[in-house]
N, C-alpha and C positions, 0 to 999 in steps of 0.2 A: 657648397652643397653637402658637403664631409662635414658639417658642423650644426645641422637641422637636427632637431631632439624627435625620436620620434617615441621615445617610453617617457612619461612624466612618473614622478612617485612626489604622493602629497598624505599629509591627515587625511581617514578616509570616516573617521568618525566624530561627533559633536565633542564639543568642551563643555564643561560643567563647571560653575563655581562655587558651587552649595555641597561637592563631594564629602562634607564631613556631616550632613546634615540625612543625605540619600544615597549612602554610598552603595546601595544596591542598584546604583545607576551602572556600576564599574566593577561588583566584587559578587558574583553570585551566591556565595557562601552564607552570605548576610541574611536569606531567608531564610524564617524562623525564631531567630537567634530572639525576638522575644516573645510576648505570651499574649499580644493582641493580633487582628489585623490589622496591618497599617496600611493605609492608604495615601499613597503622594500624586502629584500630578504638579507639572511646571512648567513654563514657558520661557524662552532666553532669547534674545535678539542680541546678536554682536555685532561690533562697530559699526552703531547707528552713523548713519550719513556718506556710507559707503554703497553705493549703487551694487544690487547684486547679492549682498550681506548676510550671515547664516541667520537662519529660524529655526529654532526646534522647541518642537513641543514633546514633554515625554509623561508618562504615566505608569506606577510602577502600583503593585501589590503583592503582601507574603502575611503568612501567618504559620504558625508552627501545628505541629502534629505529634499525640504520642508526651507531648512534656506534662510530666505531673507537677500539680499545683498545691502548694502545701498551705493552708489557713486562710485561702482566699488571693495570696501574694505570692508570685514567683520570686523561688530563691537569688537567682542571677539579677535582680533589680534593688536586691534589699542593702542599701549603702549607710541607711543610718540606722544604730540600733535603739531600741526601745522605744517611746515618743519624741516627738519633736517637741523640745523644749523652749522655743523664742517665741515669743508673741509673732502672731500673721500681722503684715503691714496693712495699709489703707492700698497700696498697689495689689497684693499678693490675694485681700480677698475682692475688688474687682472682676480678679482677673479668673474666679472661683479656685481658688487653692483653699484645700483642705488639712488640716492637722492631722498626719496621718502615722498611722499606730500601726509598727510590724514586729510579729509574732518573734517568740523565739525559737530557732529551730531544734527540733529531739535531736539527739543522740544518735540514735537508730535511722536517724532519712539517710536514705541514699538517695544519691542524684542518678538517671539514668537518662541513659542517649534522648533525642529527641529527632523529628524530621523537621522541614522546611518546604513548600511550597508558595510558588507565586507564580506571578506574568509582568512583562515589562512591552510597552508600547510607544512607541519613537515616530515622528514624522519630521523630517529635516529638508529645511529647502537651500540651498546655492546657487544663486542666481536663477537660470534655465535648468536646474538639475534637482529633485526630492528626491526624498527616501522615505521608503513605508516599512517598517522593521516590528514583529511580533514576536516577542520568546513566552515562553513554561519554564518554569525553574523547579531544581528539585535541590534539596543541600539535608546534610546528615550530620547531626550537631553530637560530638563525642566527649563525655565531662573527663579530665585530664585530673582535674583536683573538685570539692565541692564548690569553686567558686571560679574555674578558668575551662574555657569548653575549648574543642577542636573543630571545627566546619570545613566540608567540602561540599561544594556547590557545583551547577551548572546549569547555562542557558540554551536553549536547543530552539529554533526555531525558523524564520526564513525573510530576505531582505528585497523589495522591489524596489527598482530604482526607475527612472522617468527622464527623461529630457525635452523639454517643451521648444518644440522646434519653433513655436510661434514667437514665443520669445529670443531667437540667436540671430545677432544681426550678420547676416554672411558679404564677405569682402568677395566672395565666388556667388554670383546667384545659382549657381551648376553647379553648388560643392557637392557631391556624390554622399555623402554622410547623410546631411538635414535638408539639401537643396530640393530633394525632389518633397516635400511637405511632409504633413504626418509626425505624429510625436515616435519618439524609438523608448522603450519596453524592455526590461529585465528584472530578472528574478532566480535569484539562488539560497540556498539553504545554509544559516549562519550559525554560530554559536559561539558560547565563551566559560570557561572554567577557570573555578578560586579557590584559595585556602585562607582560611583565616585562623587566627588562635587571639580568643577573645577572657574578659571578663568584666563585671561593672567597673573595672579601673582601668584597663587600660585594652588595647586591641594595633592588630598587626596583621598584614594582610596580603598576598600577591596575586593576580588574576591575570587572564592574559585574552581577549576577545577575537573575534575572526579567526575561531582555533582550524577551521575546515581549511583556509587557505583555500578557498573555491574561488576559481573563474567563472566570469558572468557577460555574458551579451546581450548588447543592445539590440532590439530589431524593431521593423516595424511593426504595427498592429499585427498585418496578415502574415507576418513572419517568414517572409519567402528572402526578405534581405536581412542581411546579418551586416551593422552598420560600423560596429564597435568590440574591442574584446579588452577586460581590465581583469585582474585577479585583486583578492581582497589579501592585504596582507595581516599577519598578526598583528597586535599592539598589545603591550605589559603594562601593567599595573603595580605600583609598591604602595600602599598607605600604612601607617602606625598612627597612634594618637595616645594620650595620657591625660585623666582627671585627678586633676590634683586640688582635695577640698582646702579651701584658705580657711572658711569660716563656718559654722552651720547654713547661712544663707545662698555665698559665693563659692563658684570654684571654677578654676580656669584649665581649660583644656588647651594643649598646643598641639598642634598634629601635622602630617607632613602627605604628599602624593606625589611622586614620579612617575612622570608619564615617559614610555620608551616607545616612538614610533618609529616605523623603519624609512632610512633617507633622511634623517630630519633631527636636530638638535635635541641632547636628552632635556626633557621641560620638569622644572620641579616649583609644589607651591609649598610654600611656608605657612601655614594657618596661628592665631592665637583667636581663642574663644573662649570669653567670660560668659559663665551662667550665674542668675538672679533665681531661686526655687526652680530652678527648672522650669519657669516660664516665661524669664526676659534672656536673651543671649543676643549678644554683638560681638564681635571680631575684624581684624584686622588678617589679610592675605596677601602675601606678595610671590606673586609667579613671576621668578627668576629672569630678570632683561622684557619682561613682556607687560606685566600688569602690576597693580596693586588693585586689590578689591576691601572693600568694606562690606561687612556681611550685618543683619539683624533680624532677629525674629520674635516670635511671641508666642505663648499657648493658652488658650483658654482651658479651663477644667482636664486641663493631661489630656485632653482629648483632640479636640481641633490645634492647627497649626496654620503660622504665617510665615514666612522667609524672604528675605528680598536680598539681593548683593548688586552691590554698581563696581564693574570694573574701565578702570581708569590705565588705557592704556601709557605705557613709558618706553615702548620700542624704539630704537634708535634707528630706524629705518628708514632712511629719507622719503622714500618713494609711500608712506605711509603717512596721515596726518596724526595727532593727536584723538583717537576715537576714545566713544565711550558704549559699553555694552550692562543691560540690563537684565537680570534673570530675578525672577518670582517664584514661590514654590507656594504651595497650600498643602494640608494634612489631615487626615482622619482616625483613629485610634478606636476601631471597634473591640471593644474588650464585653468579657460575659458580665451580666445581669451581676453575679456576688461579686466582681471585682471593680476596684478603682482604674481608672487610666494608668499607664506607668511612663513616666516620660523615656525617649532616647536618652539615657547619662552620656554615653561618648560619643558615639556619632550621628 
């Protein structure tokens, strides 16, 4: 009886494997930092053919405020100077890529702060258990040198949780929890705060989610029972990343993410990511004892995006089989009427 667990500590949030692609999934900081709206939205199912297996869908949007725009082109995107010199390939104008021409900048520009706003939208399922999760984002982008910014960010917002009693199969038909019917109900107030220190070559980042450390109960509908009580624990974020151009065409990024949960092994991924114009990009990812992912994407006209990664698990874990988990992402780039799309360079 001295040996029954009665506090479990697990992940209490989704995994992502496109983190280099959407990392304002994990780093509030991140909105603003360019000079469109972006729009993402994505789906991921893990270890299909596991009974029970996570779902999430999530959807994210930021745009900046306050950033001045100098000749049509923001400063913080301008990586190549004067024209592009290579002939466009038979892929590149398909895919609408244009020959694109930036300015040279005066003497006299100063770069000055800028803001960031957004929202991020999460519905997560586990087995009999969702999650309904909504943030506002606010981040304050501070230029350090003309070409390397500072961001603090943050997410404020609020998480419902569910347990579908119709779905648990009980070994008690009288378990006092779910036995008596009725789904059980909660809802607490979440949030997550980042820094980042960014520039078109490279970026670096710490964030850390569930900063409230709030307790949350389960109840029933009419809320006279109180069935359940969990607290949200923190979880930390590291990312860095680095573009480094090979040629006018290609350039390959490598970049990295630590994830720190509490209870539970520190998890780190390894990323390499080649770009084509900035409209074809694949990669290879290996998260540490756990997975290897293959990642690829496309953009039409800097504007629309595609994303897809298959991760392939590698766990030595007997009581696990060999699974495999699928994530999708899509994109939108609403930029003003005088401006071109600009692609994400790093992440």
């Amino acid at each position: 009886m001295l040996a029954i667990p009665y506090i479990g500590i697990s992940q209490q949030i989704p995994l992502y494997s496109q983190y280099i692609w959407n990392a304002y999934l994990i780093n509030p900081a991140i909105g603003g930092a360019e000079n469109f709206l972006d729009i993402k939205a994505g789906y991921r199912t893990q270890w299909i053919g596991l009974e029970g297996s996570p779902k999430t869908f999530f959807l994210t949007a930021n745009t900046q405020l306050g950033k001045k725009v100098l000749n049509r082109e923001d400063k913080d995107v301008i990586i190549r100077e004067g024209k592009f010199k290579s002939k466009s390939s038979k892929v590149a104008g398909v895919l609408g890529y244009k020959t694109p021409e930036y300015p040279n900048i005066p003497r006299n520009y100063k770069v000055r702060p800028h803001h960031g706003v957004g929202i991020q939208a999460m519905v997560d399922r586990i087995g009999p258990f969702s999650t309904v999760a909504v943030y506002g984002n606010y981040a304050y982008h501070l230029p350090i040198t003309s070409k390397i910014y500072a961001s603090a960010g943050a997410f404020i917002g609020v998480k419902q949780y569910k347990l579908d009693a119709s779905r648990v199969t009980l070994d008690n038909p009288d378990d006092q929890l779910v036995g008596t019917g009725g789904d059980l109900n909660g809802m607490t107030p979440d949030g997550m705060a980042g820094l980042m220190l960014y520039s078109d070559r490279f970026y670096v980042g710490l964030s850390a989610s569930q900063i409230f450390n709030a307790n949350f109960k389960l109840r029933k509908k009419a809320g006279q029972y109180v069935s359940a009580e969990a607290q949200l624990e923190p979880h930390f974020f590291a990312t860095g990343g680095y573009r480094l151009r090979i040629t006018r065409e290609f350039a390959f990024a490598p970049s990295t993410l630590v994830r720190i949960y509490p209870g539970t092994d520190l998890s780190v991924d390894l990323t390499g990511k080649i770009n084509y114009l900035d409209l074809l990009w694949g990669g290879v990812s290996y998260r540490a004892g756990e997975a290897v992912v293959f990642l690829a994407g496309i953009s039409y006209g800097h504007m629309f995006d595609f994303g897809y990664s298959y991760d392939m698990s590698v766990s030595k874990r007997k009581k696990f089989p060999s699974v495999v988990s699928h994530e999708i992402m899509v994109g939108y780039r609403m930029v003003n009427n005088d401006a071109r799309g600009k692609p994400s360079f790093v992440w």
